[in-house]
C-alpha positions, 0 to 999 in steps of 0.5 A, a space after each residue: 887536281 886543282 885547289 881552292 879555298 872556302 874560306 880558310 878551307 882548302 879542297 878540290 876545284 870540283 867536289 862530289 855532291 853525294 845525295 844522289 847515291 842514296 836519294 833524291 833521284 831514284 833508288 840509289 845504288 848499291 853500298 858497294 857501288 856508291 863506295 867504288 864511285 867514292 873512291 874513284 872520286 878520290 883516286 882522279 883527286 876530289 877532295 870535297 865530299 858533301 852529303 847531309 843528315 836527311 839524305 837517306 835519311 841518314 844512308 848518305 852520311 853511313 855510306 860516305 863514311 865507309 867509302 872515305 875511312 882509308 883516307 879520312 885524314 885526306 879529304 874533307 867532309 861536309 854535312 847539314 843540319 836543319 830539319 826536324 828528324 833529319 827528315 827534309 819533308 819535315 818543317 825546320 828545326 835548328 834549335 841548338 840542342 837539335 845543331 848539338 844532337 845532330 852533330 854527334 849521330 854525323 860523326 858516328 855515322 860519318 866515322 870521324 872524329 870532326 866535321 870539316 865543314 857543317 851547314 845550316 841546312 835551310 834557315 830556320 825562322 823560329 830561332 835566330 841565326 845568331 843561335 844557330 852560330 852561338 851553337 855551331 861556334 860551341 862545337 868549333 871550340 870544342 873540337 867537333 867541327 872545323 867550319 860553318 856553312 850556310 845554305 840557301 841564305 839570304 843576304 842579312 842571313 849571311 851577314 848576321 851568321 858570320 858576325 857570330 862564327 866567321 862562315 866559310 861556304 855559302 851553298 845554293 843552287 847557281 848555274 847556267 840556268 839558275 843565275 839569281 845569286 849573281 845579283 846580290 848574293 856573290 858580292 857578298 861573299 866576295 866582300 866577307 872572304 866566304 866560298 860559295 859551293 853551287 849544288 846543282 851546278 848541272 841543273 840536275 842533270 838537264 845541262 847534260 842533255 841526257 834529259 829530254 821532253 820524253 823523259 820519265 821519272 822514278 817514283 822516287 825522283 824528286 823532279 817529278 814534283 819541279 815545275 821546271 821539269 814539267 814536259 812542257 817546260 823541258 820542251 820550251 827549256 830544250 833551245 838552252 840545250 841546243 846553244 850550250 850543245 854549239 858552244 861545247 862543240 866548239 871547244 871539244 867539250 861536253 855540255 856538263 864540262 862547259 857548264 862547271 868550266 863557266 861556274 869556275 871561271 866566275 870567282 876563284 872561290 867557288 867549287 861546284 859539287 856534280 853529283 852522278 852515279 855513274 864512272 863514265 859521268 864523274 870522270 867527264 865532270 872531273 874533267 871540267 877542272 882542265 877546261 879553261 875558258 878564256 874572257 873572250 869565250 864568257 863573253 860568247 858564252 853569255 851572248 848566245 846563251 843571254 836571251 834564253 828565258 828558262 821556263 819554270 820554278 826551280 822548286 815546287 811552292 811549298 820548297 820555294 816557301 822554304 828558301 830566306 831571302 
């Protein structure tokens, strides 16, 4: 697979977000499945693995050490730091004690010695952003962390951060249907050499269209709280489908391989992170890295997908209450 560079960081052109192994859209799966898919995700040549403390909490960080021992020295691991008790229902907690703590329960569970690449989480407005990468720098310095990302941070946030310790990776939702870090967001780390890492990058899966106005979620899935994937909002969302659907056609992809083929195509800086359980969807994914879109199909592309109004917020209030600006 092709390389990219976060920063000074060089990883595969499509990571593999790894929450929803162990949270977040159900129950997860098994030690010994989300391990094979891991691994499967290495052998196709994925590099980037993300996963963070308050998945599980603390499962996805145990799992994803297992998977990637036999290779540690060959990838690169990502990991977040932000909530009190790792638990993300929780307030935020970036006190650089707390920065300190959890990155030392990350590296046990995680079996390593370094944290490739460590994020804030969330912005934490008790404590300034200036501590939170005095602290991160500290780790650096000592070993223990090799780069500092941001998550879901605003523009003065990110400059601020980088002043202190020099942020290799921006990472926030951004697709097909969520565009807002195009206004300000991307101009800014083009401007700073940082990478951006879109999560989300499928929608949460409504890109794929394997989701539907009849769809029913688990319990445990947290889309049942988003606006976004209301019934009546899914229906009224539904017309985006049907024109990516016409595109992917056109060009012998899927709808997934379109969408991550159209992040790719925006800067040569940023590596989304699909995150699936299934084989069949990770090789479909992966597959995006060899779908070139040319200038002339981002152009129809944003033709024909421009005048489509999303219906809903990405998040429910109390989680859009979280999100610097």
């Amino acid at each position: 697979m092709q390389k990219r560079h976060l920063g000074a960081l060089e990883v595969s052109a499509i990571g593999l977000g790894c929450m929803g192994l162990s949270y977040g859209y159900g129950s997860g799966v098994s030690t010994a499945d989300g391990v094979a898919l891991i691994r499967a995700a290495f052998d196709r040549g994925v590099t980037l693995f993300d996963t963070a403390e308050c998945y599980g909490p603390f499962s996805n960080e145990a799992l994803l050490g297992e998977a990637v021992e036999p290779f540690r020295d060959q990838v690169v691991l990502a990991t977040k730091f932000g909530f009190q008790d790792g638990d993300s229902t929780r307030p935020p907690d970036s006190r650089p004690e707390r920065i300190r703590a959890v990155a030392e329960a990350s590296l046990k569970r995680l079996r390593t010695d370094r944290i490739d690449l460590f994020y804030q989480h969330r912005v934490d407005p008790q404590v300034p952003i200036e501590e939170v990468a005095g602290a991160v720098k500290e780790l650096i310095e000592a070993g223990k962390v090799k780069h500092f990302g941001l998550s879901e941070a605003g523009v003065d946030t990110i400059r601020r951060a980088h002043a202190i310790q020099p942020v290799a990776a921006l990472q926030s939702e951004y697709s097909l249907w969520w565009r807002e870090p195009e206004a300000q967001i991307l101009p800014v780390l083009e401007q700073l050499g940082i990478g951006f890492v879109p999560f989300s990058p499928l929608g949460k899966g409504f890109l794929t269209g394997a989701i539907t106005d009849r769809t029913e979620f688990a319990d445990t899935d947290f889309r049942r709280s988003v606006p976004r994937f209301s019934e009546e909002n899914r229906r009224a969302n539904q017309t985006l489908i049907d024109r990516l659907d016409a595109i992917a056609a056109a060009k012998g992809a899927t709808k997934a391989q379109i969408a991550l083929a159209w992040l790719m195509a925006q800067k040569p800086w940023i590596v989304p992170i699909p995150g699936t359980t299934k084989k069949h969807r990770l090789e479909e994914n992966l597959g995006a890295a060899e779908l070139r879109l040319s200038p002339e199909d981002m152009v129809s592309i944003s033709q024909s997908l421009g005048d489509v109004d999303v219906q809903g917020e990405r998040y429910s209030a109390a989680a859009q209450a979280r999100i610097d600006r």
